[in-house]
C-alpha positions in Angstrom: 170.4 51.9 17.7 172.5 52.1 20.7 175.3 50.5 22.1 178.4 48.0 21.2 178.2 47.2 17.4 178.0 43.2 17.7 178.0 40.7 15.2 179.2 37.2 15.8 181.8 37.5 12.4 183.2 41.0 13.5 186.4 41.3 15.4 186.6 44.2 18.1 183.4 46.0 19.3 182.4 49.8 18.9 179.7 52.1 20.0 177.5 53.0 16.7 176.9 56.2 18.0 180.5 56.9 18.1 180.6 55.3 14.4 177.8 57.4 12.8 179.4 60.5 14.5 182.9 59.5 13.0 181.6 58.9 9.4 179.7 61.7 9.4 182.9 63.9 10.4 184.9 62.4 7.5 182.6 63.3 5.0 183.6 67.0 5.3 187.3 65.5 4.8 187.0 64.1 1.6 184.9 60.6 3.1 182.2 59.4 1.7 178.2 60.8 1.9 176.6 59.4 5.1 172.6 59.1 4.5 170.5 60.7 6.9 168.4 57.2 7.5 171.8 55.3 8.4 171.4 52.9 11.1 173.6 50.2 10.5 177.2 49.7 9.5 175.6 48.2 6.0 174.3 52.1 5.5 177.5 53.4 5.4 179.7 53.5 2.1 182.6 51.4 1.4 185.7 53.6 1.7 188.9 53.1 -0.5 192.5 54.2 -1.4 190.8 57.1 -3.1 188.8 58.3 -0.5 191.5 57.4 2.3 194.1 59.9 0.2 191.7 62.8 0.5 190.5 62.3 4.1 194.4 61.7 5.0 195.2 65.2 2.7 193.0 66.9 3.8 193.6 66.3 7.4 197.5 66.9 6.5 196.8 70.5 6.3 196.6 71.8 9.9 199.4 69.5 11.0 201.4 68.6 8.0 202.6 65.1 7.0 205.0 62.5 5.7 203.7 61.2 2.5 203.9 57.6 2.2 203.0 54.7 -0.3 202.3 50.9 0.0 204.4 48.4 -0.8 202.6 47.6 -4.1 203.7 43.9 -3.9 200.2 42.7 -4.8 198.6 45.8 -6.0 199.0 49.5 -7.1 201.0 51.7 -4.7 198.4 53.6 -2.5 199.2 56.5 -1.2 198.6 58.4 1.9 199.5 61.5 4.0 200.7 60.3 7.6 201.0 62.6 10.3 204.3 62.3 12.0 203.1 60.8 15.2 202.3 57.6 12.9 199.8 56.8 15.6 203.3 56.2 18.1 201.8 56.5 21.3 198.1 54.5 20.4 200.6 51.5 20.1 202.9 51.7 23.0 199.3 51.7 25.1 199.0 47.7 24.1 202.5 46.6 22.5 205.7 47.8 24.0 208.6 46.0 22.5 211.6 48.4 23.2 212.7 49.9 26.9 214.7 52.9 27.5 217.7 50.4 27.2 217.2 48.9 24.0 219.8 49.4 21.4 217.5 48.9 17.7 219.6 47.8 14.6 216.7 49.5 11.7 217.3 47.4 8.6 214.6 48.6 6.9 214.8 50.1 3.7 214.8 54.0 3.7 213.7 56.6 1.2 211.2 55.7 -1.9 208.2 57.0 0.0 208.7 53.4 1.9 206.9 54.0 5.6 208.1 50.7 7.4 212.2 52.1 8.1 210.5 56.0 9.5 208.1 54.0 11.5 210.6 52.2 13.3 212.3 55.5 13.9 209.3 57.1 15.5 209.0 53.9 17.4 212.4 54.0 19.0 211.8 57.9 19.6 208.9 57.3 21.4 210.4 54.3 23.4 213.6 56.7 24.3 215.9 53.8 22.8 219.0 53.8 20.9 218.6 53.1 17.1 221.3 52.6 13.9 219.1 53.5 10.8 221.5 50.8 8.4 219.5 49.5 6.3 219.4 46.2 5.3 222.7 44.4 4.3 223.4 41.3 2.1 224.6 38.7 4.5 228.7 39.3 3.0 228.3 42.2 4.3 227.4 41.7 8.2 230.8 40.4 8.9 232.6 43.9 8.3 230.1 45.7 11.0 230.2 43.0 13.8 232.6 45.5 15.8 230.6 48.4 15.4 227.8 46.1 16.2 229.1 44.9 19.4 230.8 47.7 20.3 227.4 49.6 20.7 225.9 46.4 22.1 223.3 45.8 19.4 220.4 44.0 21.2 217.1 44.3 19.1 216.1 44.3 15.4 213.8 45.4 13.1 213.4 44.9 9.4 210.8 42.5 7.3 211.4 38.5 7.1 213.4 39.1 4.2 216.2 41.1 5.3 216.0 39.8 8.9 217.0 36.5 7.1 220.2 38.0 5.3 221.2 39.5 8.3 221.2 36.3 10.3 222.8 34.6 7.4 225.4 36.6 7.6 225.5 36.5 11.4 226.0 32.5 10.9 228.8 32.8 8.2 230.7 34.7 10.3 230.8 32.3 12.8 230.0 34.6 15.4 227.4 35.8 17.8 225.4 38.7 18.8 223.1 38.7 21.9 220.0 39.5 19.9 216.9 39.8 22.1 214.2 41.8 20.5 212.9 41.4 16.8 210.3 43.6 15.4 209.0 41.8 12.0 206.5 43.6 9.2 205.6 43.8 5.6 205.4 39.7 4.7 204.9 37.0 5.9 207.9 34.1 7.5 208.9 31.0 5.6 210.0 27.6 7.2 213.0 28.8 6.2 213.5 32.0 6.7 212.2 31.7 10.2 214.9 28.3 10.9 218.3 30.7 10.4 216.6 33.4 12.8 215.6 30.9 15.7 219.3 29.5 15.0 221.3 32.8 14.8 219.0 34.5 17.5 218.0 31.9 20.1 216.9 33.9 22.6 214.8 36.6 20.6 211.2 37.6 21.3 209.4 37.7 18.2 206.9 41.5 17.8 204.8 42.3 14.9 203.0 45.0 13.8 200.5 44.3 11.4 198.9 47.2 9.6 199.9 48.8 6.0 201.6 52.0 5.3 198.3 53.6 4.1 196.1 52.8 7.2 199.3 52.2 9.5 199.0 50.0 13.2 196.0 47.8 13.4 196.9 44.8 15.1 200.0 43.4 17.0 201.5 40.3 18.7 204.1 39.6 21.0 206.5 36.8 21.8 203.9 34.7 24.2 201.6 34.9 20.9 200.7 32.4 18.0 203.6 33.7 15.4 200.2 34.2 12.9 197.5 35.6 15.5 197.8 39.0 15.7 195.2 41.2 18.3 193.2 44.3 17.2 194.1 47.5 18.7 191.4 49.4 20.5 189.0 51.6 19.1 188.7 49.7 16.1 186.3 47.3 14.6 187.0 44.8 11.6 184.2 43.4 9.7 185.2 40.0 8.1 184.3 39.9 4.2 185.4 37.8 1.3 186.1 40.8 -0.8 188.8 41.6 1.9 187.9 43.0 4.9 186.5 46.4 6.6 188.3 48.5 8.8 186.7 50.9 11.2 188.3 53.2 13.6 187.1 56.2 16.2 188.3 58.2 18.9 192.2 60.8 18.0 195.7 59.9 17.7 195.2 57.4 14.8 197.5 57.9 11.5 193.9 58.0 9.6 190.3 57.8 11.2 188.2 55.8 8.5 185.3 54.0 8.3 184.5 50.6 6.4 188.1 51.3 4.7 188.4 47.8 2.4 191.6 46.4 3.3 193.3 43.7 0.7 193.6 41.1 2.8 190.9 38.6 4.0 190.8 37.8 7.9 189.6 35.7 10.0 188.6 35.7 13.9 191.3 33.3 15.5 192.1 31.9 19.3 195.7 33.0 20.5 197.6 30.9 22.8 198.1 34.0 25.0 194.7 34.4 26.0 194.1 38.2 24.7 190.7 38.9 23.0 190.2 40.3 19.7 192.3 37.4 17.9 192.8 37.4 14.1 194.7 35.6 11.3 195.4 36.9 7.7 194.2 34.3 5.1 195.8 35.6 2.1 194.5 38.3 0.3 191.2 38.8 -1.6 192.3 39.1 -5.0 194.1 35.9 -5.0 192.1 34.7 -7.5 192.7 34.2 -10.9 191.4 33.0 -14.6 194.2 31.0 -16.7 192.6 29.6 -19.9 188.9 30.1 -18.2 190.0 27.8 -15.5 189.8 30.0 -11.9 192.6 29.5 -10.3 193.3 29.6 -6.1 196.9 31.5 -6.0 197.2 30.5 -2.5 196.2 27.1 -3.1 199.1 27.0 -5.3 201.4 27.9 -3.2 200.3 26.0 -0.1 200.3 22.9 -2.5 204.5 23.8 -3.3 205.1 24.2 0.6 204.1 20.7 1.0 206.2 19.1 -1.1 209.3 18.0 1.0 212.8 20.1 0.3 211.0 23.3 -0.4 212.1 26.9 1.1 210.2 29.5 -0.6 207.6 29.9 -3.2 207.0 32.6 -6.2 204.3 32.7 -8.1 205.3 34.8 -12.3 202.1 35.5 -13.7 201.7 36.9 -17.4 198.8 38.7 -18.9 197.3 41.8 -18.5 198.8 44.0 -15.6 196.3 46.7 -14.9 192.9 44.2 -14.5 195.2 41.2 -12.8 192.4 38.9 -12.9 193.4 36.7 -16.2 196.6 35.0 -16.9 198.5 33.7 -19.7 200.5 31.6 -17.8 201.6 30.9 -14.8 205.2 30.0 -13.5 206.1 28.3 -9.8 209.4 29.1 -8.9 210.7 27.7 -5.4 214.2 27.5 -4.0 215.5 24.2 -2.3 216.4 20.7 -2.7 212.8 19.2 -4.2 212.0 18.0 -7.6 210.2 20.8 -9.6 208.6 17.2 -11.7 207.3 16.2 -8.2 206.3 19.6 -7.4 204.0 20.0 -10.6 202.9 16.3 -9.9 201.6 17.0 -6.5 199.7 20.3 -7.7 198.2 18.9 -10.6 197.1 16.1 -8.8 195.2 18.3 -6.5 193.7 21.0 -8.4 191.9 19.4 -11.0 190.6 21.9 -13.3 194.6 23.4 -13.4 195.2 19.7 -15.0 192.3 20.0 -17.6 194.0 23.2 -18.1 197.9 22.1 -18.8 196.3 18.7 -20.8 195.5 21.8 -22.9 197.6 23.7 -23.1 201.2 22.0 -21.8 203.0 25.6 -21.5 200.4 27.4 -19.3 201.4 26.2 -16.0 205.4 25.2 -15.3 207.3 24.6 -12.7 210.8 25.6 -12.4 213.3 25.6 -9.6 215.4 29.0 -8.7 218.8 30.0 -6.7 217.2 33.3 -5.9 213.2 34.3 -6.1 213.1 37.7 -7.4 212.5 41.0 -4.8 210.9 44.3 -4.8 214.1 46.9 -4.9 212.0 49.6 -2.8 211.2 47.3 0.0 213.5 44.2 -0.4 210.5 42.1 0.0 209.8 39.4 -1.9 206.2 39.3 -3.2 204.6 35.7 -3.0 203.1 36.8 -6.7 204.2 39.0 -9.4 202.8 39.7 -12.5 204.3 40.5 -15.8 203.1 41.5 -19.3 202.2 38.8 -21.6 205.9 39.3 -23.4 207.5 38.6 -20.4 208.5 42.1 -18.9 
């Protein structure tokens, strides 16, 4: 077989050649066994956060390594041995958001084998920019750094949703400005919410993402002109679109880790961007969003799309109890949302539209509940807060 690798549900387009060569060169890394009568992408194993840690540890040997872990916000931590080019100068090819003039405020979260605050430092290396590694900050606390902030003419962020949020809370409180052009974004998805006090504390600011994890690192990116959730694949790569979350394949050097069919947790779609670039995608949510409560299965994100459309909500939080390690069965499940609605009208509205859930709580009333919160609880390592967290059955 010769040629591009095309299927009409793929995203991106690669040579198999080049694919059979590259599997067949990870094997000896720790990948898995390529057989001899491969001849499609079908032929080739399934790789996963196992085999991704030895290919990356093994390859960490000649060159050394950063180690790194995931978030673990919807799953176990996975870990993986990044070189310290993190794949720097494959990005600035397509995605440049930071000049030799840019002045980077990193408010990511450092240390905890967290990737996302020593990316943005290799980013800003690479883009010969000034950078402030801070941290993130609870919005009372802005107010006491605006000097130092204007005084060394702050003009670009970085940081997840979250934290930028804070920060242009805090920005607002003190009733002052700061000229705020650039924002790099990553690790969650915006809110209604959380993306209002940015547009009105930062006006003028391009929005950049780069979407990826800190296990397989880049993989696609949008820029300001861009549909805020269309991001565009990165060459070299090729994603195959599956329901059990999709497959990532990459070839050519300079990538963090070269895999092949690696199963990425979230489930993605081909998608149209305003901007007119090819290789569109959108993330719909991840694959293991599913869930049995009371042998009723159970849409997570049809949950919480259902909360969002009730009127005076800001943000949504799934508690889940039950058993932790398998995270496919529930005891019971608890929306928590922050904002001005009615958590009755809330429960109303979702019952009304799932209709199994209702057979459910007719049931068995203390299953599913609704309950409104002043804060939704975050994830200390990355100060992110996780659209679902599960907790054991007592509560902990």
């Amino acid at each position: 077989m010769n040629g591009s690798y095309l299927n009409a549900m793929n995203i991106g387009h690669l040579d198999w050649n080049a694919i059979l060569a590259h599997a067949r060169s990870l094997s000896l890394y720790g990948g898995p066994d390529i057989p001899v009568s491969a001849v499609c992408l079908d032929d080739i194993p399934v790789c996963g956060p196992v085999e991704l840690k030895h290919i990356s540890q093994n390859a960490a040997q000649e060159h050394g390594a950063i180690i790194m872990s995931s978030g673990g916000t919807t799953g176990k931590p996975k870990l993986a041995y990044t070189p310290y080019h993190q794949a720097i100068q494959r990005l600035l090819k397509e995605w440049r958001p930071l000049s030799s003039q840019s002045v980077l405020l990193n408010l990511f979260n450092p240390g905890r084998l967290w990737g996302a605050h020593y990316f943005i430092q290799t980013l800003a290396e690479a883009s010969k920019c000034t950078i402030a590694p801070t941290g993130p900050f609870i919005s009372g606390e802005v107010e006491n750094w605006l000097e130092l902030l204007h005084n060394i003419d702050v003009d670009s962020l970085a940081g997840a949703p979250t934290g930028l949020a804070d920060f242009a809370e805090g920005i607002l409180d003190s009733g002052c400005q700061l000229p705020i052009k650039t924002i790099i974004w990553m690790g969650e998805p915006w809110t209604k919410a959380k993306l209002k006090v940015i547009r009105k504390a930062f006006p003028d600011a391009g929005l950049w993402c780069d979407y990826g994890s800190v296990e397989t690192n880049s993989i696609a990116v949008n820029s300001p002109e861009c549909d805020l959730n269309i991001y565009h694949l990165l060459a070299d790569q090729l994603i195959e679109t599956d329901d059990q979350g999709a497959l990532l394949t990459r070839v050519g050097t300079g990538w963090t880790v070269p895999i092949v069919r690696y199963r990425l947790g979230d489930l993605i779609q081909k998608a149209t961007c305003p901007c007119g670039r090819p290789n569109g995608l959108s993330i719909q949510g991840r694959a293991d969003d599913n869930v049995g409560l009371c042998s009723a299965l159970l849409d997570l994100n049809k949950i919480i799309e259902l909360t969002y459309e009730c009127e005076g909500v800001e943000e949504v939080q799934l508690l889940l109890s039950g058993d932790t390690q398998t995270k496919k069965s529930a005891d019971s499940i608890v929306v928590q949302f922050t904002g001005t609605a009615s958590a009755n009208s809330i429960c109303e509205h979702i019952l009304n539209n799932i209709h199994n859930l209702a057979s459910v709580v007719r049931q068995y009333p203390q299953s599913f509940t609704v309950q409104k919160a002043e804060r939704l609880k975050r994830i200390e390592r990355t100060n992110k807060v996780p659209r679902v967290i599960w907790r054991m059955s007592d509560g902990k």
